[in-house]
KOLMI-67662 format. One record per residue (C-alpha): residue in three letters; x, y negated, z. Coordinates in pm, 1 decimal. Example, Ala and Ser with C-alpha at 12.3 -4.5 7.8 and 13.67 -1.06 7.14 Angstrom:
! KOLMI-67662
SITE type       c1       c2       c3
SITE  ALA   1230.0    450.0    780.0
SITE  SER   1367.0    106.0    714.0
END
This chain:
! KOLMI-67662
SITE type       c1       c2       c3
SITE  UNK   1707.7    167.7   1730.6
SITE  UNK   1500.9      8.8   2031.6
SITE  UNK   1705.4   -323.4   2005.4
SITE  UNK   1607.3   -325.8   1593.4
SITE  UNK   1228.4   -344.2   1731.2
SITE  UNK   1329.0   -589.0   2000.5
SITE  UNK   1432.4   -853.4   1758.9
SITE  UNK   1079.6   -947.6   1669.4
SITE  UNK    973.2  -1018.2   2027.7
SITE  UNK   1012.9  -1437.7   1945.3
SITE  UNK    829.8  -1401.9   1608.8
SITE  UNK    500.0  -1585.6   1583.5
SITE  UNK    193.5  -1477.5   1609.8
SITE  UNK    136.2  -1487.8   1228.8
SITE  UNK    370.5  -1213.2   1160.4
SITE  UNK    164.0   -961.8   1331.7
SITE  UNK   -189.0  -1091.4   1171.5
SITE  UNK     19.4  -1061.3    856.4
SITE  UNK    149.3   -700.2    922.7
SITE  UNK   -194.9   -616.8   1075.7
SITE  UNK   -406.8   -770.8    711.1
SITE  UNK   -173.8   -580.0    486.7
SITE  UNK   -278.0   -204.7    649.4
SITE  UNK   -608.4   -357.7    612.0
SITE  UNK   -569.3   -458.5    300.5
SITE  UNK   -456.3   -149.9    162.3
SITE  UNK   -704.8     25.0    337.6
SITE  UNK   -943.2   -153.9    174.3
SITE  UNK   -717.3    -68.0   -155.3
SITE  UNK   -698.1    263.9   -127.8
SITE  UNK  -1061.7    341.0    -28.6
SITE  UNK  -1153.5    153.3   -370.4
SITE  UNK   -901.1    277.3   -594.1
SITE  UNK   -938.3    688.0   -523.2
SITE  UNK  -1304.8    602.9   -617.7
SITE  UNK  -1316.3    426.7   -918.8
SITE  UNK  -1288.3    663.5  -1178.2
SITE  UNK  -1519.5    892.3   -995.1
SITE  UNK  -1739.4    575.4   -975.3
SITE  UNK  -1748.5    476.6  -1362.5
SITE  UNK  -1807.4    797.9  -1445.2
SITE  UNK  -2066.4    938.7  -1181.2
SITE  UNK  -2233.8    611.5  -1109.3
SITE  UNK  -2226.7    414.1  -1409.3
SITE  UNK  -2231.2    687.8  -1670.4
SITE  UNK  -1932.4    652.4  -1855.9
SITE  UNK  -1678.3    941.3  -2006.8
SITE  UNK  -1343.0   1021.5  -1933.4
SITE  UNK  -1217.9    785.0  -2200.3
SITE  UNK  -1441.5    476.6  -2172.0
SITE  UNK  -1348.8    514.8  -1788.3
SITE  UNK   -984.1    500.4  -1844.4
SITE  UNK  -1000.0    237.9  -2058.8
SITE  UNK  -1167.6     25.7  -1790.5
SITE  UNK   -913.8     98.8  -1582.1
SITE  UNK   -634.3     42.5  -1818.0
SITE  UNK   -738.5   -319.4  -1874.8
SITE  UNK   -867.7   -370.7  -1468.9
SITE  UNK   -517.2   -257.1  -1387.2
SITE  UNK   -317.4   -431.6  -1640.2
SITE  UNK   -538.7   -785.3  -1548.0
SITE  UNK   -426.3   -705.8  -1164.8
SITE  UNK    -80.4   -725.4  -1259.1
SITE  UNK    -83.7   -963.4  -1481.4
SITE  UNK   -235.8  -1226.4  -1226.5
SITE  UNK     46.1  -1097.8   -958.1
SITE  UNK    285.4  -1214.2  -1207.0
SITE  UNK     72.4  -1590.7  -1288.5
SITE  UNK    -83.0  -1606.9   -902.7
SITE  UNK    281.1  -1765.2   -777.7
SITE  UNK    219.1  -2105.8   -869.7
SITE  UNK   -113.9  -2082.9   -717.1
SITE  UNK      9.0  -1983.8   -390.5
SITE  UNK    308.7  -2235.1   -384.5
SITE  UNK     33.5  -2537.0   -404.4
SITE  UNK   -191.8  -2423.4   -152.7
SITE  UNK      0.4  -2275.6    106.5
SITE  UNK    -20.2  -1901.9    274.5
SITE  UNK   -334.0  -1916.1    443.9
SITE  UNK   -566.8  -2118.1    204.4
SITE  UNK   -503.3  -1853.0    -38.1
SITE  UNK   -560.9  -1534.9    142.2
SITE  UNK   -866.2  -1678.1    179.9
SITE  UNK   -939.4  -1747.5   -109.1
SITE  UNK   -808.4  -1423.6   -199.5
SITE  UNK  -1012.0  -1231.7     54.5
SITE  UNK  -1315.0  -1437.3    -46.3
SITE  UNK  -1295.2  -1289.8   -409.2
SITE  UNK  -1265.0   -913.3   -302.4
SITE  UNK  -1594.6  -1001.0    -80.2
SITE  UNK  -1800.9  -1122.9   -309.5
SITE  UNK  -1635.9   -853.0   -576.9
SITE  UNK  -1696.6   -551.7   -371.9
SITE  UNK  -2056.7   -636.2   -266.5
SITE  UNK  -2111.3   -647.8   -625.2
SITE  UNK  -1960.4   -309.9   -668.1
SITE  UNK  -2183.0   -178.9   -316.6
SITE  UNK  -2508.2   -272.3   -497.1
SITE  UNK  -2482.3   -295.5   -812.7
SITE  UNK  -2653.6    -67.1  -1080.9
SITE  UNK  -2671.0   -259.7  -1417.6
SITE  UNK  -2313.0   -207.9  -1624.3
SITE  UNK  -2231.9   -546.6  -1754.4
SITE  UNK  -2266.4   -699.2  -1318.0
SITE  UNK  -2063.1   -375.0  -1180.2
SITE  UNK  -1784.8   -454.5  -1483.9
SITE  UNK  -1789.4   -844.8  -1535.2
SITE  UNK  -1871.4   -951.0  -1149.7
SITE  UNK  -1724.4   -676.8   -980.6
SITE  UNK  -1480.7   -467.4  -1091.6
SITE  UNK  -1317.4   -759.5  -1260.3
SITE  UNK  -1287.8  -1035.4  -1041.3
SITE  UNK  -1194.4   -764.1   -741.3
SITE  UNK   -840.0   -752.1   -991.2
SITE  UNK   -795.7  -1133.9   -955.6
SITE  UNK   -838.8  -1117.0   -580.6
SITE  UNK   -610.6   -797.9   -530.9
SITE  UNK   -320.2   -987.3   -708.1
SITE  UNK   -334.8  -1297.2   -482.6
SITE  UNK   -304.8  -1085.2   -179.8
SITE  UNK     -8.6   -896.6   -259.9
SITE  UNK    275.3  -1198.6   -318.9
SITE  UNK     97.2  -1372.4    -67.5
SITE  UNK    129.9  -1117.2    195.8
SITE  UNK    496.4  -1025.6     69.5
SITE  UNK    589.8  -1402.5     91.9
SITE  UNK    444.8  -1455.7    439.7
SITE  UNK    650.5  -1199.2    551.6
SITE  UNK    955.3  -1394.4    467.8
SITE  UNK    795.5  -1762.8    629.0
SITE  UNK    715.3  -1597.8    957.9
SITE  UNK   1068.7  -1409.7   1040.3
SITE  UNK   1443.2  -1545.8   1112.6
SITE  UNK   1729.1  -1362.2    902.1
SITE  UNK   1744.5  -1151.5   1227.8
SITE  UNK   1376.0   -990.3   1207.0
SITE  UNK   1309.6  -1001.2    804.3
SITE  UNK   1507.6   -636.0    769.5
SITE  UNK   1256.0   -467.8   1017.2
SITE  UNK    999.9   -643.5    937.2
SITE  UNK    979.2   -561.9    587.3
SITE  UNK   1058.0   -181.0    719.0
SITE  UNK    700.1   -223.6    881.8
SITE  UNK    514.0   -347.7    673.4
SITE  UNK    591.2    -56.4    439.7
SITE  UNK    529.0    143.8    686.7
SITE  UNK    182.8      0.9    738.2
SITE  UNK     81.8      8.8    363.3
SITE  UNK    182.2    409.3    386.7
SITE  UNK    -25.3    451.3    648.8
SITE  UNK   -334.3    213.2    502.9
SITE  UNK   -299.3    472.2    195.5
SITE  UNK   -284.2    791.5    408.9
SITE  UNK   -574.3    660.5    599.9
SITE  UNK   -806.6    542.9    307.4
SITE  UNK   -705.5    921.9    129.6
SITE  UNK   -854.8   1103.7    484.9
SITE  UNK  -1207.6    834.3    431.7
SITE  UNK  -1207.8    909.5    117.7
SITE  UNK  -1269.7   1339.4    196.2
SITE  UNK  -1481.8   1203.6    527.7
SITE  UNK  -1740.8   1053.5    332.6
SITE  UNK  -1770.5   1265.8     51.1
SITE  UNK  -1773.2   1569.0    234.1
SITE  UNK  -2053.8   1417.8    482.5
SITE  UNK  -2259.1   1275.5    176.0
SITE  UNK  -2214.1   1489.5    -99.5
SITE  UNK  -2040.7   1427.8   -480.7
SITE  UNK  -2357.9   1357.0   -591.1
SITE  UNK  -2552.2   1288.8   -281.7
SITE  UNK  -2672.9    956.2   -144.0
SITE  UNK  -2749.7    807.4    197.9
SITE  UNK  -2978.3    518.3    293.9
SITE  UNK  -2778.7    229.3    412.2
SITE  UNK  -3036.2    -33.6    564.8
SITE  UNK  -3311.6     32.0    347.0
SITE  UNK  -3047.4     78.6     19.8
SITE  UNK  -2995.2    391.2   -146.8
SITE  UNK  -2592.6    423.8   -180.0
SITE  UNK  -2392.9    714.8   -354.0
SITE  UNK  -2086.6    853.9   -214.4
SITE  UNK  -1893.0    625.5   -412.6
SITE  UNK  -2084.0    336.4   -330.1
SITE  UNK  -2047.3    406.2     23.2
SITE  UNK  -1701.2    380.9      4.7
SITE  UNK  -1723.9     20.2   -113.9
SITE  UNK  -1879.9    -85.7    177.9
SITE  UNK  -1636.3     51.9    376.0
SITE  UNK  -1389.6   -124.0    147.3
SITE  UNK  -1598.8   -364.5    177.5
SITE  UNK  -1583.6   -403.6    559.3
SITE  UNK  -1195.4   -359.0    598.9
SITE  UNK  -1152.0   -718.7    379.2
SITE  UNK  -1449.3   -875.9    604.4
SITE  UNK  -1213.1   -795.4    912.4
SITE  UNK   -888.2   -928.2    757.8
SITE  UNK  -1113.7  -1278.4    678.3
SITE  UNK  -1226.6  -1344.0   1012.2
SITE  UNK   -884.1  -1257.1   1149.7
SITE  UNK   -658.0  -1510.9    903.2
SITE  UNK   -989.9  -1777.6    965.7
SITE  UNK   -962.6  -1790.3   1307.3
SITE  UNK   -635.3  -1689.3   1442.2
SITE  UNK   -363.9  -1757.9   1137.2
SITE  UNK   -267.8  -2115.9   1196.2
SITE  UNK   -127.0  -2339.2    891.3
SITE  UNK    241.8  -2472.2    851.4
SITE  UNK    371.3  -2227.3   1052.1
SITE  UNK    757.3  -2099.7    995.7
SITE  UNK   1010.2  -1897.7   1142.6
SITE  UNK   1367.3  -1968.0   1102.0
SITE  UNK   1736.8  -1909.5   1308.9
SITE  UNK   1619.7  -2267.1   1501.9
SITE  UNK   1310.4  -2118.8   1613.7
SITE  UNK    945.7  -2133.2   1558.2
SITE  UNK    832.2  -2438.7   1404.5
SITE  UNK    502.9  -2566.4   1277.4
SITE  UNK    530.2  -2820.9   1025.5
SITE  UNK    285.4  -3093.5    966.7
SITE  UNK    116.1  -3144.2    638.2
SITE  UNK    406.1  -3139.3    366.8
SITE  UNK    470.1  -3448.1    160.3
SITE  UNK    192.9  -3447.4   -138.7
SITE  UNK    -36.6  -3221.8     41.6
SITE  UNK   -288.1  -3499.4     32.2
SITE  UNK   -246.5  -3501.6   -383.7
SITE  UNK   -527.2  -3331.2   -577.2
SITE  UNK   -496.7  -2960.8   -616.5
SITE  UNK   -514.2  -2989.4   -981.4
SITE  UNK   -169.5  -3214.5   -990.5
SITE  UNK     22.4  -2998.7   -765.6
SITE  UNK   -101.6  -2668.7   -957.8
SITE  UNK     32.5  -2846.8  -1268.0
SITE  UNK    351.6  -2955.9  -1123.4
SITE  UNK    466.8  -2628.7   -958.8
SITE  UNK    358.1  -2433.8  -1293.6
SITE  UNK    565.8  -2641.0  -1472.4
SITE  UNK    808.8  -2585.2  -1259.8
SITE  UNK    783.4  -2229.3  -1277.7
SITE  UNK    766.0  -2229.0  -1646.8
SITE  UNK   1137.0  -2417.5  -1627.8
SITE  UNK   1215.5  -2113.6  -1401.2
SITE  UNK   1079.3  -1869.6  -1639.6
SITE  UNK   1218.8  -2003.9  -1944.5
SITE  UNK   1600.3  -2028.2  -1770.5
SITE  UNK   1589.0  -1636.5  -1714.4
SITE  UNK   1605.2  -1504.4  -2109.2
SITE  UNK   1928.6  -1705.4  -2078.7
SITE  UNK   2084.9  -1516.8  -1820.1
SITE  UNK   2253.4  -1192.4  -1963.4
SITE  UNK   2150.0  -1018.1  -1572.3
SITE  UNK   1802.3  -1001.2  -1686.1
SITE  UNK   1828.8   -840.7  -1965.2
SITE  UNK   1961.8   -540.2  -1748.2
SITE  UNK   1707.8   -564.5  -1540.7
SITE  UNK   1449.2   -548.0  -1728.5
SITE  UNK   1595.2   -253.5  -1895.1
SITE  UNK   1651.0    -57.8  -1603.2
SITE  UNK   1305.4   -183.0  -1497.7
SITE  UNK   1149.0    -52.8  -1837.0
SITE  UNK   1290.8    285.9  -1778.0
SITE  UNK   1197.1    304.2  -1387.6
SITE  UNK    804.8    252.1  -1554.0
SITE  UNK    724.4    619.8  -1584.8
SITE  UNK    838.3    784.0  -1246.8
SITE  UNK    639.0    490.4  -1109.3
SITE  UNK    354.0    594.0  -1340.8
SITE  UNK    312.8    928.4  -1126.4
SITE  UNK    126.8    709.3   -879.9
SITE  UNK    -70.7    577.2  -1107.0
SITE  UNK   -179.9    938.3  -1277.8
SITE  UNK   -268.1   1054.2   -853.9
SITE  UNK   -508.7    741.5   -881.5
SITE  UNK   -667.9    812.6  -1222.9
SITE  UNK   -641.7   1142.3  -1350.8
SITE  UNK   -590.4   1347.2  -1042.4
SITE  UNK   -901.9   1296.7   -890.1
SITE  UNK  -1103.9   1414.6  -1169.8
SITE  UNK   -860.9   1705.3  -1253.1
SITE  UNK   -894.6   1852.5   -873.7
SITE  UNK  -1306.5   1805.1   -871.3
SITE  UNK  -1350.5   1990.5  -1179.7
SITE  UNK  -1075.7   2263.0  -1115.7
SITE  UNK  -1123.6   2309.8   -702.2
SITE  UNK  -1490.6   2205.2   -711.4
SITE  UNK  -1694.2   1915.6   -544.9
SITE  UNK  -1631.4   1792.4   -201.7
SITE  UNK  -1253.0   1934.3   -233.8
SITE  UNK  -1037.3   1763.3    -36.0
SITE  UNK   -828.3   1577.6   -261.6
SITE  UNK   -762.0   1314.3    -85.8
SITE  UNK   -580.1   1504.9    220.1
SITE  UNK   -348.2   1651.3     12.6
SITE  UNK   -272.2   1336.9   -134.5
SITE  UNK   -223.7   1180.9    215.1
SITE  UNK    103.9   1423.9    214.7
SITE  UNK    319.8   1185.0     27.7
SITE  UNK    204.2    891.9    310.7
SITE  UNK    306.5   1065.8    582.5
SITE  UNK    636.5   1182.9    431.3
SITE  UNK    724.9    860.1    298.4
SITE  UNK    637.6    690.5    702.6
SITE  UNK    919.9    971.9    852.7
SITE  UNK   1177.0   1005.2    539.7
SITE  UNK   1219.1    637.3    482.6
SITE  UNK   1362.1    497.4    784.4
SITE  UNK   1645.7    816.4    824.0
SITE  UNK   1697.2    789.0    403.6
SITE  UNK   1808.1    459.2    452.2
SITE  UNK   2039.8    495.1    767.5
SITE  UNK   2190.4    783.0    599.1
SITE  UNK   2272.4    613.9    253.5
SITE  UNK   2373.0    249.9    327.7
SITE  UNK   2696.9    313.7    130.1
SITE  UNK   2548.3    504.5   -160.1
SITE  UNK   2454.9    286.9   -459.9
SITE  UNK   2097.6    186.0   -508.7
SITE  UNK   2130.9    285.4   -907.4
SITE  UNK   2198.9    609.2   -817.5
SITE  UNK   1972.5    671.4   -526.8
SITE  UNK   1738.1    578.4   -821.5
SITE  UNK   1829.0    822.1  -1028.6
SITE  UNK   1852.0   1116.1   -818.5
SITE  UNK   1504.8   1032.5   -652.2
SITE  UNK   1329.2    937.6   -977.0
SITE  UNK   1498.0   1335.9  -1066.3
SITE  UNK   1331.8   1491.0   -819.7
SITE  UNK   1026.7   1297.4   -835.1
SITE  UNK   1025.6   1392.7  -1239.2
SITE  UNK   1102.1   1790.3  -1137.6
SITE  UNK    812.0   1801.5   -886.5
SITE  UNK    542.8   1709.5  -1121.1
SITE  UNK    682.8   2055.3  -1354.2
SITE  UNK    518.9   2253.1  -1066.0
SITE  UNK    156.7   2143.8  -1208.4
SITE  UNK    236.9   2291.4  -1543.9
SITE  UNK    314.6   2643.1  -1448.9
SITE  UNK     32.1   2876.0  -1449.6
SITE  UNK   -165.4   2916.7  -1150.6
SITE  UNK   -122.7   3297.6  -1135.8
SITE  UNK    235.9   3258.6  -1033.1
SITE  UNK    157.3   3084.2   -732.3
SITE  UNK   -141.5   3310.5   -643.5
SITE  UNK    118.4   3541.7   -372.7
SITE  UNK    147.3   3229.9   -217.5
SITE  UNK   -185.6   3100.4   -190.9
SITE  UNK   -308.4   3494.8    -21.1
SITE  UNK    -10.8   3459.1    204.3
SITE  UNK     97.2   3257.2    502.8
SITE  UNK    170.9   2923.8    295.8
SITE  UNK   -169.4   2945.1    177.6
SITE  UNK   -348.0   3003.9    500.2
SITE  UNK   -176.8   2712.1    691.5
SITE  UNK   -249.1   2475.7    375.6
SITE  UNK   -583.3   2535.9    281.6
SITE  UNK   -757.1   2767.6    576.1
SITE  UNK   -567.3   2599.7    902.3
SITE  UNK   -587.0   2242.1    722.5
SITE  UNK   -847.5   2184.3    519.5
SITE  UNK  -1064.4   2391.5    662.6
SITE  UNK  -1117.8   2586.0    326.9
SITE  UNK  -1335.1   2905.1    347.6
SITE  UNK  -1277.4   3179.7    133.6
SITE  UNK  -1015.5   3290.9   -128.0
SITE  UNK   -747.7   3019.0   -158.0
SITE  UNK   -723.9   2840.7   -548.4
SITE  UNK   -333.0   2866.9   -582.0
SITE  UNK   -388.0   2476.0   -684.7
SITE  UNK   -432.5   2409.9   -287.6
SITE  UNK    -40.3   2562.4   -292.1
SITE  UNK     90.6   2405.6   -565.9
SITE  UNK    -68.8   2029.5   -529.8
SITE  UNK     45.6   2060.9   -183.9
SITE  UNK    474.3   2165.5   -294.9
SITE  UNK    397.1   1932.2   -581.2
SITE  UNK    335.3   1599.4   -355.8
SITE  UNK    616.6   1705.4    -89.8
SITE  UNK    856.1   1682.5   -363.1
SITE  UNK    735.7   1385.8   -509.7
SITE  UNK    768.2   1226.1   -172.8
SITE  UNK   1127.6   1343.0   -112.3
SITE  UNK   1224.7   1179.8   -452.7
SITE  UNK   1007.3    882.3   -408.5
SITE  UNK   1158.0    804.7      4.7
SITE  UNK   1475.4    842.9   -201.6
SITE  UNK   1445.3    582.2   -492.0
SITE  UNK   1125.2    328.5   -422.2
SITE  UNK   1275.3    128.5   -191.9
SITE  UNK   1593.9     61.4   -342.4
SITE  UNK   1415.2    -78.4   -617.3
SITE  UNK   1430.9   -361.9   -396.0
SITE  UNK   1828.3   -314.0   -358.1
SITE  UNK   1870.3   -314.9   -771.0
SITE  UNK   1746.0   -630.2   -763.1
SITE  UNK   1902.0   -830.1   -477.3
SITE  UNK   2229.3   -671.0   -651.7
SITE  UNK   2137.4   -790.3  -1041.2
SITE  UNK   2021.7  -1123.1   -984.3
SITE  UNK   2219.3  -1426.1  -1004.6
SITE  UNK   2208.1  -1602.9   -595.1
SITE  UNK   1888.0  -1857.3   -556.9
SITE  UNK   1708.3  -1626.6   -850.5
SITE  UNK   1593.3  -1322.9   -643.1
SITE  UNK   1264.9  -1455.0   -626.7
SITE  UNK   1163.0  -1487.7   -963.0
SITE  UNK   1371.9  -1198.4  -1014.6
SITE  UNK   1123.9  -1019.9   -812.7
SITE  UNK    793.4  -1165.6   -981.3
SITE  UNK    935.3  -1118.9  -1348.4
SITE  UNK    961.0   -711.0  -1230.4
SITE  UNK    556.2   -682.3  -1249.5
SITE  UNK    628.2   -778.8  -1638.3
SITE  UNK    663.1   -371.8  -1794.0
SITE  UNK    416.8   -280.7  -1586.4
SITE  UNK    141.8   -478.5  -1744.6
SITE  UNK    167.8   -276.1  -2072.6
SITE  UNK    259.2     46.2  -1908.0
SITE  UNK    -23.3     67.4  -1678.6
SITE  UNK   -268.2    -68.1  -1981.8
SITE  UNK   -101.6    250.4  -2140.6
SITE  UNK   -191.7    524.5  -1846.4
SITE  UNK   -549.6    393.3  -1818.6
SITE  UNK   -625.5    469.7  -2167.1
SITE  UNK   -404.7    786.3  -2193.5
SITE  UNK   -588.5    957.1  -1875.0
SITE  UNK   -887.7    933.4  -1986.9
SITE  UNK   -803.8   1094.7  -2289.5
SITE  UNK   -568.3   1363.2  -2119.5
SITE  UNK   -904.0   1427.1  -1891.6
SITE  UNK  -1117.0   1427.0  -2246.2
SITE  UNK   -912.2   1653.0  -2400.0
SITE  UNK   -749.9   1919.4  -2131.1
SITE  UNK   -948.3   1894.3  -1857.4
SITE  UNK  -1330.9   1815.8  -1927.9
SITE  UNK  -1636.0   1823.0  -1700.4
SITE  UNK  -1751.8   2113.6  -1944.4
SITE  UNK  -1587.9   2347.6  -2143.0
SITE  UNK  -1270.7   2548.6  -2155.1
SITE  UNK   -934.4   2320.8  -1925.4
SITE  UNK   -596.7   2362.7  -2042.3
SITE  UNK   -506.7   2166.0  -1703.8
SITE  UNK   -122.6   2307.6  -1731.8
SITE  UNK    -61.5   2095.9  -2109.6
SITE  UNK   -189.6   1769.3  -1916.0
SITE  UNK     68.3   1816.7  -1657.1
SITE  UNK    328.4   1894.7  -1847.4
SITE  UNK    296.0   1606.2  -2088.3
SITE  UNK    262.4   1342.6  -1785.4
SITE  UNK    605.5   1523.9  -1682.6
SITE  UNK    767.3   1509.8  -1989.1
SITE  UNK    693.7   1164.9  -2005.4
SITE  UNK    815.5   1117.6  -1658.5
SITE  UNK   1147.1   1298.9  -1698.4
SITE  UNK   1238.0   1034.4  -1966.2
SITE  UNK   1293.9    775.5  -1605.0
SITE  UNK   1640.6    961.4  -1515.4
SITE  UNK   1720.4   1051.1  -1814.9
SITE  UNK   1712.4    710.4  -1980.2
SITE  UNK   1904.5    613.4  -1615.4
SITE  UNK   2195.3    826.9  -1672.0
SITE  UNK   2214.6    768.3  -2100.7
SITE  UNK   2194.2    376.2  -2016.6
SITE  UNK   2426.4    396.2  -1695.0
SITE  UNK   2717.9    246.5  -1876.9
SITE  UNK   2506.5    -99.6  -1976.9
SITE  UNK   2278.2   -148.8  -1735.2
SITE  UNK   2433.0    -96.1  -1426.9
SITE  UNK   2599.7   -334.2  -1168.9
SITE  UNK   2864.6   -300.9   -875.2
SITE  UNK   2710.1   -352.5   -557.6
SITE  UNK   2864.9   -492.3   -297.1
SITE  UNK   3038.6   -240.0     -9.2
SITE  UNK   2900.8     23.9   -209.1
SITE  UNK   3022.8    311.1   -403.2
SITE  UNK   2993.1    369.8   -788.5
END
């Protein structure tokens, strides 16, 4: 295990700026995203629906430029466009810090902050690959999602921090500004992509690769003195050639299906970020800590990961899939049974260690604090199970030479599935879970897992079609 660490003792410097920006980077991420449904609607004064509709079509835009950014990146290179990546989230999330008017939070803030998300992520995904030899990409990649685990299970503790120390509707000055909770937590967001910036501007040098020969730093490529404009146009053409060979290629077809059908396990995440956060304020009460209990599946999916992966090199990824997008499915059932059942737990020892010993929680113990707490655990075990052999699926699918665009063509059923959660939160929220009025929480949990049961399901129906024979690998 030592010697797998070892191996990245002659990569460049790069690699570790690189590994370093993305915990950063989803720091920064994950501060922002727990808040901005809380945001829209405390801040900016929208309801459950408009707010999920803004983040329908924020979300869907974010993936949409992942899957048009490559072209982009290709014709500037790996540092020019973190930059110019980073630049957009600064300017984005200042916007977001002060703003107060509607139309400048929406159209210069919460907006552009998508575009300069989805250059990161490729960017920082693809710089992986330049700055390691065949020998260090494995463990690298094990790192760095190891780092983006802990940039999410680290954002989910700031996120409790400051709205515990400020209030849920409380507001601090901030040289001379009044900010809210929410807004606070911009700045902080704020501050984590100010740190990556100076770090790539002054330390990440330019032409720099790793391969089995060594280190190398290349001088300016051929054409790198041509205008921008022609080499944008030349490698989107190029990827539109790319693009267009694919719906040729009877491969794709399966993966797209299997990818279409892996969309609602996935969606879970999505439903933590969106509808969760409103669901636990209104049924545990302002200032709960939400965002700890959250941090659960980080920490699970930092330990499981690594040992899941030793212990089934030889299992197929299809059906690591499909038993962890089962379990996954079966853990989000525990939010639709009534609360009552769990109550014995929540007076007993499970209860006190949870809420009392943990959080800190004074009082009788809401038998939610039990069941959000078994309902993430197992949602972790099936997600350290299936997520990444995602990865796997489609080394194993794709023809050789097309992994890549293999890869960038999987954002595709996500940009009208996550258009779809935005929308259907809100209205889940609107209709079984208001701010006021009667909650039928259980219905909105069940129908999220009913909708997420259809992932291994559809896997096992569809097994015969859209499955492949992996290499050294059992059926």
């Amino acid at each position: 295990m030592l010697e797998r660490f070892t191996v990245l003792r002659g990569a460049p410097r790069e690699l570790w700026i690189i590994l370093g920006a993305k915990m950063l980077a989803i720091l920064a991420y994950g501060i922002m995203n727990s808040t901005l449904v809380l945001w829209l609607s405390s801040d900016l004064g929208y309801s459950d629906i408009e707010a999920g509709d803004y983040i329908a079509v924020w979300s869907a835009v974010m993936t949409l430029c992942t899957v048009a950014v490559g072209a982009l990146v290709d014709a500037i290179g790996v540092r020019k466009a973190l930059l110019a990546g980073l630049g957009i989230c600064l300017c984005a999330r200042v916007v977001m810090t002060l703003a107060t008017a509607r139309w400048a939070a929406l159209s210069l803030g919460l907006l552009p902050v998508a575009v300069g998300e989805a250059m990161l992520t490729p960017v920082m995904v693809a710089a992986v690959r330049r700055y390691t030899s065949t020998a260090q990409r494995s463990i690298a990649f094990a790192l760095l999602y190891a780092l983006m685990n802990a940039g999410f299970g680290i954002a989910n503790w700031i996120f409790d921090y400051v709205r515990a120390g400020v209030g849920e509707r409380g507001t601090v000055a901030v040289l001379g500004m009044e900010l809210s909770a929410y807004r606070l937590l911009f700045l902080l967001s704020f501050l984590c992509t100010a740190v990556i910036a100076l770090i790539v501007w002054f330390l990440l040098r330019e032409g720099v690769e790793a391969g089995d020969e060594g280190v190398t730093i290349a001088p300016a490529g051929r054409g790198a003195d041509r205008p921008l404009l022609e080499r944008l146009r030349d490698t989107a053409r190029n990827s539109g050639r790319i693009f267009s060979g694919l719906w040729l290629e009877r491969a794709f077809y399966k993966f797209l299906a299997f990818l279409s059908l892996v969309v609602a396990v996935r969606l879970i995440v999505f439903h933590m970020y969106y509808t969760y956060p409103k669901f636990g304020l209104r049924e545990l009460g302002d200032g709960a800590p939400i965002g700890r209990l959250w941090s659960i599946n980080a920490g699970m999916i930092i330990l499981l990961v690594p040992f899941v992966g030793a212990l089934t090199q030889r299992v197929a990824a299809y059906r690591m899939v499909v038993i962890g997008s089962l379990i996954s499915a079966a853990s989000v059932f525990i939010m639709a049974m009534p609360p009552a059942w769990f109550q014995p737990l929540a007076d007993g020892l499970l209860g006190d260690l949870i809420a009392r010993r943990w959080l800190g929680i004074e009082g009788a113990v809401h038998p939610y604090y039990v069941m959000i707490a078994l309902y993430v655990a197992l949602l972790s075990l099936g997600e350290a199970l299936w997520s990444p052999r995602l990865y796997e699926y489609t080394a194993a699918v794709a023809p050789k030479g097309r992994e890549a665009s293999y890869m960038a063509m999987s954002y595709l059923p996500f940009f009208l599935a996550k258009l779809a959660v935005g929308m259907f939160s809100g209205r889940l929220l609107d209709a079984y879970c208001p701010a006021e009025g009667p909650r039928d929480s259980q219905t909105l949990w069940l129908i999220i897992a009913l909708m997420t049961v259809t992932t291994p399901l559809g896997l096992c129906l569809f097994r015969r079609w859209i499955s492949v024979k992996e290499a050294g690998r059992g059926p």
